[in-house]
C-alpha positions as CSV (number, residue, x, y, z in Angstrom):
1,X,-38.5,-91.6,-24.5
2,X,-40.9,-89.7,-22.8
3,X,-44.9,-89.6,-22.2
4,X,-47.5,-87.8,-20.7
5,X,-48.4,-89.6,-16.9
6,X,-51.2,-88.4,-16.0
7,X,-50.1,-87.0,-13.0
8,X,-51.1,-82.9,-13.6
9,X,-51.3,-80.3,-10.9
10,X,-53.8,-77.3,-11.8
11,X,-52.8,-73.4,-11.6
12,X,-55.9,-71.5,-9.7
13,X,-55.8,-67.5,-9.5
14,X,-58.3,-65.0,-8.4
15,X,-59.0,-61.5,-9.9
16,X,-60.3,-60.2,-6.5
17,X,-56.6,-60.0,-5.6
18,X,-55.1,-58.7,-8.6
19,X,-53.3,-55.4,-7.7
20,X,-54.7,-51.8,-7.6
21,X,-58.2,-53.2,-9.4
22,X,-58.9,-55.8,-7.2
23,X,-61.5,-56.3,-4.5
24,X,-59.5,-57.9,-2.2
25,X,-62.2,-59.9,-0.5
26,X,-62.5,-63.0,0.7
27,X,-62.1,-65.7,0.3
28,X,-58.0,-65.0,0.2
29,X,-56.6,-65.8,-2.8
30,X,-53.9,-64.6,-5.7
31,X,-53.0,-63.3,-8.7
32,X,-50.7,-65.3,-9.5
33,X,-49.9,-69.7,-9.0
34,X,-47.0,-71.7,-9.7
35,X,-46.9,-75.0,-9.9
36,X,-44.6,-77.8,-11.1
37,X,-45.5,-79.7,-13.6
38,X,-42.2,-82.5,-14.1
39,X,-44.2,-84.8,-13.0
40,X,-46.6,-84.7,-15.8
41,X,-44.0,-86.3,-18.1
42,X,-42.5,-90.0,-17.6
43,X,-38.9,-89.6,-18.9
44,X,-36.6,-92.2,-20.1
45,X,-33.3,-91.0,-21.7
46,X,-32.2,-94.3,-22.9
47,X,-28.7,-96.0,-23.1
48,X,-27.0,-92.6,-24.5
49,X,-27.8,-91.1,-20.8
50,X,-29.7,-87.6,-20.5
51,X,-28.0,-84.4,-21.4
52,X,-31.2,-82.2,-20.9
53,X,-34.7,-81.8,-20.3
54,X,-36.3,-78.5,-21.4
55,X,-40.1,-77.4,-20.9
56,X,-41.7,-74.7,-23.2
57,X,-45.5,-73.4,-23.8
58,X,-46.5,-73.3,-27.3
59,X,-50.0,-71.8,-28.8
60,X,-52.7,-74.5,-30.4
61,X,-55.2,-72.0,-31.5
62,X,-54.6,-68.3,-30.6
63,X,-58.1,-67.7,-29.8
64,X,-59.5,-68.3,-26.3
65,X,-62.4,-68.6,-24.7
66,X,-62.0,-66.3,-22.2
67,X,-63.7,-62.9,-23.1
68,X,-62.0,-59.2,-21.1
69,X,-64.5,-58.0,-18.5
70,X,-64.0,-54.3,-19.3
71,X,-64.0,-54.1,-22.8
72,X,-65.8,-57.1,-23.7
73,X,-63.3,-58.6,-26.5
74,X,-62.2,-62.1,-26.6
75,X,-59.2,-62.4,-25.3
76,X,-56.4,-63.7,-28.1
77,X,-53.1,-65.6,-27.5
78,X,-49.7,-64.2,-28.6
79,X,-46.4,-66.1,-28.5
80,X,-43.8,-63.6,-26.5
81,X,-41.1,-66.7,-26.1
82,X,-40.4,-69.9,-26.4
83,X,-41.5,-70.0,-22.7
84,X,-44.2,-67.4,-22.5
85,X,-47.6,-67.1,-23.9
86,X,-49.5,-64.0,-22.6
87,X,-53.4,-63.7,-23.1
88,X,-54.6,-60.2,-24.6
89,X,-56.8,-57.8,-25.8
90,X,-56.3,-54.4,-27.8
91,X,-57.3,-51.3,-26.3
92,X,-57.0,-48.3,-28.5
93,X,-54.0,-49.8,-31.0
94,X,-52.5,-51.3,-28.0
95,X,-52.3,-54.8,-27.1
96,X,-53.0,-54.9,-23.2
97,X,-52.7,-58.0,-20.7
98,X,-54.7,-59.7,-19.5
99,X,-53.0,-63.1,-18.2
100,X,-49.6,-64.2,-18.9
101,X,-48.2,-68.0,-18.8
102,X,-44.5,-68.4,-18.1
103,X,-42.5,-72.0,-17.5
104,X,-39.3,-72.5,-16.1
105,X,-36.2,-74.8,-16.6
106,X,-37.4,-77.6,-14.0
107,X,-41.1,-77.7,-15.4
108,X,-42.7,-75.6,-13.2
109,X,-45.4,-73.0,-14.8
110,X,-46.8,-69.5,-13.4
111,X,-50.3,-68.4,-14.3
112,X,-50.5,-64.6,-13.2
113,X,-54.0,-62.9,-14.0
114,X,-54.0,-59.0,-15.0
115,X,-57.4,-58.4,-15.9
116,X,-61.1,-59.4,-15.2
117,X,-62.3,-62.2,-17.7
118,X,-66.3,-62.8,-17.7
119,X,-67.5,-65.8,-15.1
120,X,-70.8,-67.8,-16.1
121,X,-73.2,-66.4,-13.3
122,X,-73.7,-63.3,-11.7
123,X,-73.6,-62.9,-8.2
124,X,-75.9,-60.1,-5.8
125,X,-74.3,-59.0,-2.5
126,X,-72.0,-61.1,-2.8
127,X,-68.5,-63.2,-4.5
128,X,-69.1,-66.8,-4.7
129,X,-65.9,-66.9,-6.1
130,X,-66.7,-69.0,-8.9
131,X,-63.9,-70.1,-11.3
132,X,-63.7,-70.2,-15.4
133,X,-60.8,-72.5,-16.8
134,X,-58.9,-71.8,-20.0
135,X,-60.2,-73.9,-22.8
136,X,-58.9,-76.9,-24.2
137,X,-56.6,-76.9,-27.4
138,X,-55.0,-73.5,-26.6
139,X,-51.9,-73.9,-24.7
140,X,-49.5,-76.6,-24.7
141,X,-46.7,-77.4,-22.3
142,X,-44.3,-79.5,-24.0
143,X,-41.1,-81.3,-22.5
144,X,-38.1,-82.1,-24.5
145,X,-35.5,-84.5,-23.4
146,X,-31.9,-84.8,-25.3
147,X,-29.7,-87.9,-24.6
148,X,-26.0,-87.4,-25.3
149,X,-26.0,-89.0,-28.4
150,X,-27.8,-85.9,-29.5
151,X,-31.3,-87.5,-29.7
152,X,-34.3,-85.7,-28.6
153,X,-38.2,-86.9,-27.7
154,X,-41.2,-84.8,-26.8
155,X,-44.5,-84.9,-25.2
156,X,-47.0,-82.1,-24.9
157,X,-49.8,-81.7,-22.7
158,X,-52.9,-79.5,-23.0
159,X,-52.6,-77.2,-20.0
160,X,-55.9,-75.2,-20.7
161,X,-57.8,-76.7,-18.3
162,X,-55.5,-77.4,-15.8
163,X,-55.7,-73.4,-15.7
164,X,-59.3,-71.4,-13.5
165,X,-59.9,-68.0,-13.3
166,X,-61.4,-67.2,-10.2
167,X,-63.8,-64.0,-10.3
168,X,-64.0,-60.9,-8.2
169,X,-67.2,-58.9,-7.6
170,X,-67.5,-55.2,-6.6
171,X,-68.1,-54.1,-2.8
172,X,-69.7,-51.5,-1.3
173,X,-69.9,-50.0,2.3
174,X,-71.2,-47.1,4.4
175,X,-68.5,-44.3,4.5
176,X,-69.8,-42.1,7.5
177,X,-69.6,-39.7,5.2
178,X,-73.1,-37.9,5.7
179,X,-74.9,-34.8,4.1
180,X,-78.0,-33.2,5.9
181,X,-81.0,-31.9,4.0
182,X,-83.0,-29.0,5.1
183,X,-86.0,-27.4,4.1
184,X,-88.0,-24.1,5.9
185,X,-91.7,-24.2,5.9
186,X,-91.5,-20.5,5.5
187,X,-90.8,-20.4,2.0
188,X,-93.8,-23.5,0.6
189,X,-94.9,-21.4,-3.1
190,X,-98.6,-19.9,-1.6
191,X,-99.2,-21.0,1.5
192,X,-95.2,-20.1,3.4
193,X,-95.1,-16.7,5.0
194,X,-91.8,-16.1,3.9
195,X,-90.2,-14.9,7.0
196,X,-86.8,-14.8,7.7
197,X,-84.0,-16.0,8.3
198,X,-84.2,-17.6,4.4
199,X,-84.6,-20.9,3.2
200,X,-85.9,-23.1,0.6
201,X,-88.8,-25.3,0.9
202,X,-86.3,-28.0,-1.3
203,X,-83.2,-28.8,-0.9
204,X,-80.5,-31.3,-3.3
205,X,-77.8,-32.7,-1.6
206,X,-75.0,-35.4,-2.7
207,X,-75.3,-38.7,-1.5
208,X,-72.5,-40.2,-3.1
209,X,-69.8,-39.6,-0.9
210,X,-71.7,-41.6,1.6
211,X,-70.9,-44.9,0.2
212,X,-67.6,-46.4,-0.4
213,X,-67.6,-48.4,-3.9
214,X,-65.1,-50.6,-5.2
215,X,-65.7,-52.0,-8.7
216,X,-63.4,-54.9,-8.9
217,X,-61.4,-56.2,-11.0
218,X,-64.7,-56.8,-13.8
219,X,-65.2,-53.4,-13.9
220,X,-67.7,-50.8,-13.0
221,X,-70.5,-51.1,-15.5
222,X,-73.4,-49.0,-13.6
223,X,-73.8,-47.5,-10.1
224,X,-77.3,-46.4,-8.9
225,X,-79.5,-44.7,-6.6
226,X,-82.9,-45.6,-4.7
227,X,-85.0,-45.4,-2.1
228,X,-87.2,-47.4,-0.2
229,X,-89.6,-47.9,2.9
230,X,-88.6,-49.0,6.2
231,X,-91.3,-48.2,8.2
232,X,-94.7,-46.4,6.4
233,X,-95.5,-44.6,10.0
234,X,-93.5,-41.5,11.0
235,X,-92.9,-39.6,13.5
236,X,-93.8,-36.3,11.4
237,X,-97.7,-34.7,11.9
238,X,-99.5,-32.6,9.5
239,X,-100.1,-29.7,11.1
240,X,-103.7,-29.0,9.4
241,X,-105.6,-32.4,9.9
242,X,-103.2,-33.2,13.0
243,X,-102.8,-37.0,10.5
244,X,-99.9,-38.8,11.3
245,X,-97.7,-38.5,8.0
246,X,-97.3,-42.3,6.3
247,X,-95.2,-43.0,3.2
248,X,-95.4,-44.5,0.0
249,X,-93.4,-45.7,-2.8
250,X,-93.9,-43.7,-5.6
251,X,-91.0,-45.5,-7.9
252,X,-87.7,-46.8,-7.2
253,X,-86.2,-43.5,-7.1
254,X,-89.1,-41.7,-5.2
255,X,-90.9,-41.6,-1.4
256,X,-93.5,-39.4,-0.7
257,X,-94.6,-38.6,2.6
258,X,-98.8,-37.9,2.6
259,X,-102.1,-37.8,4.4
260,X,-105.9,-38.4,3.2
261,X,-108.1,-35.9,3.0
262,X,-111.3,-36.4,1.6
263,X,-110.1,-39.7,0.9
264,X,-107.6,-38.2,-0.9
265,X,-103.8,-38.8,-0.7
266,X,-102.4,-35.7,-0.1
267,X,-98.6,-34.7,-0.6
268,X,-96.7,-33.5,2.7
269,X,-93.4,-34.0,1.6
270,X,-91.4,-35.7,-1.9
271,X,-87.7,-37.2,-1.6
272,X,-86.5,-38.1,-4.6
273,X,-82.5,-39.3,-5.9
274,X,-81.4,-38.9,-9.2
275,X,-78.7,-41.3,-10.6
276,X,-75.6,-39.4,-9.7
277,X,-76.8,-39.8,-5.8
278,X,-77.8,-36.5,-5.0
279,X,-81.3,-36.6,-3.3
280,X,-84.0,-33.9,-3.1
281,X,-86.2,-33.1,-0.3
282,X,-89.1,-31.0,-1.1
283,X,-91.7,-29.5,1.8
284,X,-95.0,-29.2,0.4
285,X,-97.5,-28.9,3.3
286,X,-96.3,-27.4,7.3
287,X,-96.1,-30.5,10.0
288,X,-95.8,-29.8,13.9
289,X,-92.9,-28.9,15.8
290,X,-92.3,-29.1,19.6
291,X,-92.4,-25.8,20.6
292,X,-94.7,-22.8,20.4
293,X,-93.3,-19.5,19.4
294,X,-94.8,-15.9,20.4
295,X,-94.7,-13.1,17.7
296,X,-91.3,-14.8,16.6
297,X,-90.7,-17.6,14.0
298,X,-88.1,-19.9,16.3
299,X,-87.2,-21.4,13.1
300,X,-87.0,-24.9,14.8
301,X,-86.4,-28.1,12.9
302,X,-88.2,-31.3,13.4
303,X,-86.0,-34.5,11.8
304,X,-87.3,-37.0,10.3
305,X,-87.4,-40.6,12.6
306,X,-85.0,-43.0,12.1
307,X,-85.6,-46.6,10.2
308,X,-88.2,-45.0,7.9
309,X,-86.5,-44.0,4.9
310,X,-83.4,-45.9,2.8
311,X,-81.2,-45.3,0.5
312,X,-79.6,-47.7,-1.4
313,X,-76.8,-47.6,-3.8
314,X,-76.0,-50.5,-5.8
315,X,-72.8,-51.3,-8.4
316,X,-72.8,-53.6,-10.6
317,X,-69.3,-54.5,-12.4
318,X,-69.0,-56.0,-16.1
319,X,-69.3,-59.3,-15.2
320,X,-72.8,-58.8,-13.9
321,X,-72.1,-59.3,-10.4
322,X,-73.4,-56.8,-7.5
323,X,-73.2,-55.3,-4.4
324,X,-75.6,-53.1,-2.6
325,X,-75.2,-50.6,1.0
326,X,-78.2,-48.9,2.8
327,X,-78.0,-45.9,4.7
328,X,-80.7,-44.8,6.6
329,X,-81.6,-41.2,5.6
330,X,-84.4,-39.9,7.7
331,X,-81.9,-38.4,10.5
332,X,-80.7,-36.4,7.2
333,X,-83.6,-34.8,7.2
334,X,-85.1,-31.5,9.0
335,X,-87.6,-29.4,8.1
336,X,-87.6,-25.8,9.8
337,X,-91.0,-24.6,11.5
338,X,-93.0,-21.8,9.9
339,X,-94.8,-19.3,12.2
340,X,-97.9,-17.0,11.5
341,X,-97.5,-13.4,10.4
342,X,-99.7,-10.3,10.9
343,X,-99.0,-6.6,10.4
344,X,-101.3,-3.6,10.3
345,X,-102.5,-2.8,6.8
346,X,-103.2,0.7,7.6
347,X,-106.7,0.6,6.3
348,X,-108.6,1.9,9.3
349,X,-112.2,2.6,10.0
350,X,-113.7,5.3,12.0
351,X,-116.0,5.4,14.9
352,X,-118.1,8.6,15.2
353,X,-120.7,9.0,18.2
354,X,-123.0,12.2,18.9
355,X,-123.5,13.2,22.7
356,X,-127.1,14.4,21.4
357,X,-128.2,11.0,21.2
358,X,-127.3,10.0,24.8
359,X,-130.2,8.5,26.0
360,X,-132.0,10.6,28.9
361,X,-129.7,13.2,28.6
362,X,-129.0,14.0,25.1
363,X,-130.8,17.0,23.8
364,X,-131.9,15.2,19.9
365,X,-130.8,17.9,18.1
366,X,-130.1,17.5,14.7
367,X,-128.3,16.6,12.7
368,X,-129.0,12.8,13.2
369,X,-126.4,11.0,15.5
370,X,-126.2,7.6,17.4
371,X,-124.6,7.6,21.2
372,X,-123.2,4.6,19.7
373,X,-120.9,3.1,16.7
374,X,-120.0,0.1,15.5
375,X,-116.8,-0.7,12.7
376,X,-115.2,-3.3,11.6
377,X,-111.3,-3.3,12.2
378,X,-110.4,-7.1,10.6
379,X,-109.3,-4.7,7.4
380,X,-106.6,-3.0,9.9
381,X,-104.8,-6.4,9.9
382,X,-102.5,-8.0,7.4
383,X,-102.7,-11.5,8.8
384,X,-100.6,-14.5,6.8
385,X,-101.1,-17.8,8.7
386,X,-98.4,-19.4,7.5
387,X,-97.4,-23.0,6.3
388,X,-99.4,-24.6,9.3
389,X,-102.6,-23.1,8.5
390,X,-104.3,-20.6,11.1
391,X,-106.3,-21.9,14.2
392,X,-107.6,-19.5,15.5
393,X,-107.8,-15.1,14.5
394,X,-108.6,-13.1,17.9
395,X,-109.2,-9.8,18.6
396,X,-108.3,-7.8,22.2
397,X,-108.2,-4.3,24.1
398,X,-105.3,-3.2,25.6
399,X,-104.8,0.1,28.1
400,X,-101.6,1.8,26.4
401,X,-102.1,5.1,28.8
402,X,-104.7,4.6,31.6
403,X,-105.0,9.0,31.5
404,X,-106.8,10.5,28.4
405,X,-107.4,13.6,27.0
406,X,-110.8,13.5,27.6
407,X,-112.7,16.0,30.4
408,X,-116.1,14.5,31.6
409,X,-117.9,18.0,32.3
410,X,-120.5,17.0,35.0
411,X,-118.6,18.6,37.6
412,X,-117.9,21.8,36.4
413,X,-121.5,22.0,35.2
414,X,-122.0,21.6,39.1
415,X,-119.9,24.3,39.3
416,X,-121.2,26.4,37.0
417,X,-124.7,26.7,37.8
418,X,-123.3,27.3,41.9
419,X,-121.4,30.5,40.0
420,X,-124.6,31.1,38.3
421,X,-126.6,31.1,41.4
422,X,-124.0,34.0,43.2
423,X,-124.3,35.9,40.0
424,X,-128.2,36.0,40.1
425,X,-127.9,36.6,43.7
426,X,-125.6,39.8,43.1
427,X,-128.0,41.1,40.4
428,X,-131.0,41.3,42.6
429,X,-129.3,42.8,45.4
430,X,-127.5,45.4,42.9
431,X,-131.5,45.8,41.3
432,X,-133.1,45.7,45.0
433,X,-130.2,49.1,45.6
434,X,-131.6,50.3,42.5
435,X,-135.3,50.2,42.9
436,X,-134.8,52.1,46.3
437,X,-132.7,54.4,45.7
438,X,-135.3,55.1,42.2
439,X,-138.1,55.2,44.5
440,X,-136.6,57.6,46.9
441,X,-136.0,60.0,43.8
442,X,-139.6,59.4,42.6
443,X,-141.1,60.1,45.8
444,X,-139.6,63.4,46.0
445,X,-140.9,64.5,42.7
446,X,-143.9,63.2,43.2
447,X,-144.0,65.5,46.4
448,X,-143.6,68.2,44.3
449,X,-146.9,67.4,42.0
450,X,-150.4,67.1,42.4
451,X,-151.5,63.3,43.0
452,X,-154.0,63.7,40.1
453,X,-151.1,65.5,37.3
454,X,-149.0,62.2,37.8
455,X,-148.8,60.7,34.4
456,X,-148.8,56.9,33.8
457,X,-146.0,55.6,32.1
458,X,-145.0,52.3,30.0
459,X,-148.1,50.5,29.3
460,X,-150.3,51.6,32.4
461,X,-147.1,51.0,34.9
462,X,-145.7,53.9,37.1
463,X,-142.7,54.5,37.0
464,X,-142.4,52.3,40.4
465,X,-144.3,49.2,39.1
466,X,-141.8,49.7,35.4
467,X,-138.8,49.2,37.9
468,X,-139.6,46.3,39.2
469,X,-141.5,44.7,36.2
470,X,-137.3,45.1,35.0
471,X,-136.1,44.6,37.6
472,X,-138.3,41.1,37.7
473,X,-137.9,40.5,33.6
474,X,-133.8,40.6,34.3
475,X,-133.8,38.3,36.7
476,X,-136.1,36.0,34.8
477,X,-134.7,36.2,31.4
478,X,-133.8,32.7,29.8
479,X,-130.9,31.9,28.0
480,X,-128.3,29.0,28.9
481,X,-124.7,27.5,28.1
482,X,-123.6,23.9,28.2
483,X,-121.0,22.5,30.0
484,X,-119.2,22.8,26.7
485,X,-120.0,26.7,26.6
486,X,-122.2,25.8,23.6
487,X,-125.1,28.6,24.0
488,X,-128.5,29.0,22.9
């Protein structure tokens, strides 16, 4: 005779440590249990003695209740031998694993697990570990006992639910493994001066490689991307209003750096991550940077603060369990100064003044003229402010050569009319030789004539008085040069 005791041991296995898919984590556990189960029979072989006792698993209904993480399909029950009964499912024409059940000649029965079957509950950040069991009326384990008379008795017992499932859940950590993004103020659509060296004022960059993602042994059914606040104040400052830059969450996938103006929130910066994991940082308004650069764009960078910005990524395996991992992604970030730009445009004004119109001295002579002149040079300049937006525009004078081409002519006026003085001074000695030397002449003649026969010469004049009327005219006769050797 024999009969069921009571007396049943339980098989227990874990998917987290199933090879190659599983997590591994803990709790510790297996893929596979044995355990004897002899002692779930009470054996009696009667008078004829005991010539064997033989144990063999048998299928009660060949569908289970147990359903395949991955592929979602109930998992069916096929008889491979008298001692084996695997669990399975068919994945493209081909029956595939996903537990099998073995016995032995003393009783003793292996449960190994292949596959990921769904739990009940969902887990977040974590693998509670929680166990499904086989149900009832699938498997049998029966014992057979044959005395040596040839006789035989047998006893079966429902070993479903001495069987659990334990689940897995997917991980995921921080790999190290780091991308930087990097925009250039220089190159913001309208308001960038576009200097070199080039840039972009966005740049996408892969995030993926940052984290380190194990599905489990469920499955991968999604992994995303987002991003969140740590801190609303940064360390960034718009370089316009001087505002401190704060953030807010556009949408799970989008942070936006800003300031009010107007009462207006105003755009400084977008980061956004799409749902492979690459993220985009895009510049949209010029912030401070340390330093200040003269007639040069430094190019400097200015990195966003740590703690302000995360991003998270978050798998999810097919059993609805999950696991999330921040990184912190502001010291990813730099954005490169931009610097003002001015050039000369080439459109230059003239300044045009008349020496005429010098008060006190100027002679006001036509045509019209001022001493003075006043243009505007602001046209001469191509000026670009750049991305930060222009404080302040000055103007200034600068000696290039400190000697010009210029000749002020006040001295050798002074030195002309000295010359002019000699040379009126030679004339009237050369006229004074003259005038005696004519009168001499004239006196001699006249010594030669009567007093009364003299005639009367050039308007009434004698010939004496004529000399020195021209003598007196040449030395008075008016005419002048400038210092310029203009005449009049």
């Amino acid at each position: 005779t024999i009969t069921a005791s009571g007396n049943l041991n339980t098989l227990s296995v874990d998917e987290s440590f199933i090879p190659v898919i599983g997590s591994g984590q803990a709790p510790a556990g297996s893929s596979t249990d044995t355990e004897s189960f002899a002692a779930a029979f009470t054996v009696h072989a009667g008078a004829d003695g005991q010539q064997s006792l033989t144990y063999g698993l048998s299928i009660t209904n060949a569908t289970t209740n147990l359903v395949d993480s991955v592929t979602n399909s109930t998992v069916l029950l096929k008889q491979v031998s008298a001692t084996e009964v695997d669990g399975y499912v068919t994945i493209g024409g081909v029956d595939t694993t996903v537990f099998k059940l073995t016995v032995n000649g003393t009783g003793s029965v292996t449960m190994e697990i292949d596959r990921g079957v769904k739990e009940a509950s969902a887990d977040a950040n974590t693998d509670s570990n929680e166990g499904t069991t086989l149900g009832a009326n699938l498997v049998a384990l029966t014992a057979t006992v044959t005395d040596n008379d040839g006789d035989t008795a047998s006893q079966k017992i429902d070993l479903g639910p001495q069987i659990t499932v334990h689940d897995d859940g997917p991980t995921i950590t921080a790999s190290g493994n780091l991308n930087t993004l990097s925009v250039d103020e220089s190159f913001i659509p309208v308001i960038g001066s576009g200097q070199a060296p080039a840039g972009s004022s966005t740049d996408t960059e892969s995030f993926a490689a940052a984290f380190t993602v194990h599905a489990g042994a469920d499955g991968q059914q999604s992994l995303t991307y987002g991003l969140s606040i740590t801190n609303a104040t940064t360390n960034l400052v718009d370089s316009v209003t001087n505002s401190t830059v704060l953030l807010k969450q556009v949408s799970a996938t989008e942070v936006d750096g800003y300031v009010t103006i107007g009462g207006v929130d105003t755009t400084v910066f977008k980061l956004t991550v799409n749902g492979t994991g690459s993220v985009t940082m895009e510049i949209d308004r010029g912030v401070k940077e340390a330093s200040a650069d003269a007639n040069t764009d430094s190019n400097e960078g200015t990195t966003l603060g740590a703690n302000l910005v995360a991003l998270t990524a978050t798998v999810t395996d097919n059993d609805g369990d999950t696991a999330s991992q921040k990184i912190d992604l502001g010291p990813q970030i730099t954005v490169h100064d931009d610097g003002p730009t001015i050039t000369a445009s080439g459109n230059l004004n003239t300044l045009s003044v008349d020496e005429s119109f010098i008060p006190v001295i100027g002679s006001g002579q036509a045509p019209a003229g001022s001493s003075t002149d006043t243009e505007s040079f602001a046209a001469a300049f191509t000026v670009h402010a750049g991305a930060d937006g222009q404080q302040s525009l000055t103007y200034g004078l600068s000696i290039t050569n400190a000697t010009t081409n210029l000749v002020d002519l006040g001295d050798e006026l002074h030195g002309a009319a000295e010359a002019g003085e000699r040379d009126r001074g030679r004339r009237l000695r050369d006229d004074r030789r003259r005038r005696h030397h004519g009168v001499q002449a004239d006196g001699e003649r006249d010594r030669q004539r009567d007093d009364g026969d003299r005639p009367r010469r050039e308007g009434g004049l004698g010939r004496r008085e004529h000399r020195q009327q021209r003598g007196h005219d040449a030395w008075r006769q008016p005419g002048g040069a400038d210092g310029d050797g203009d005449r009049q």
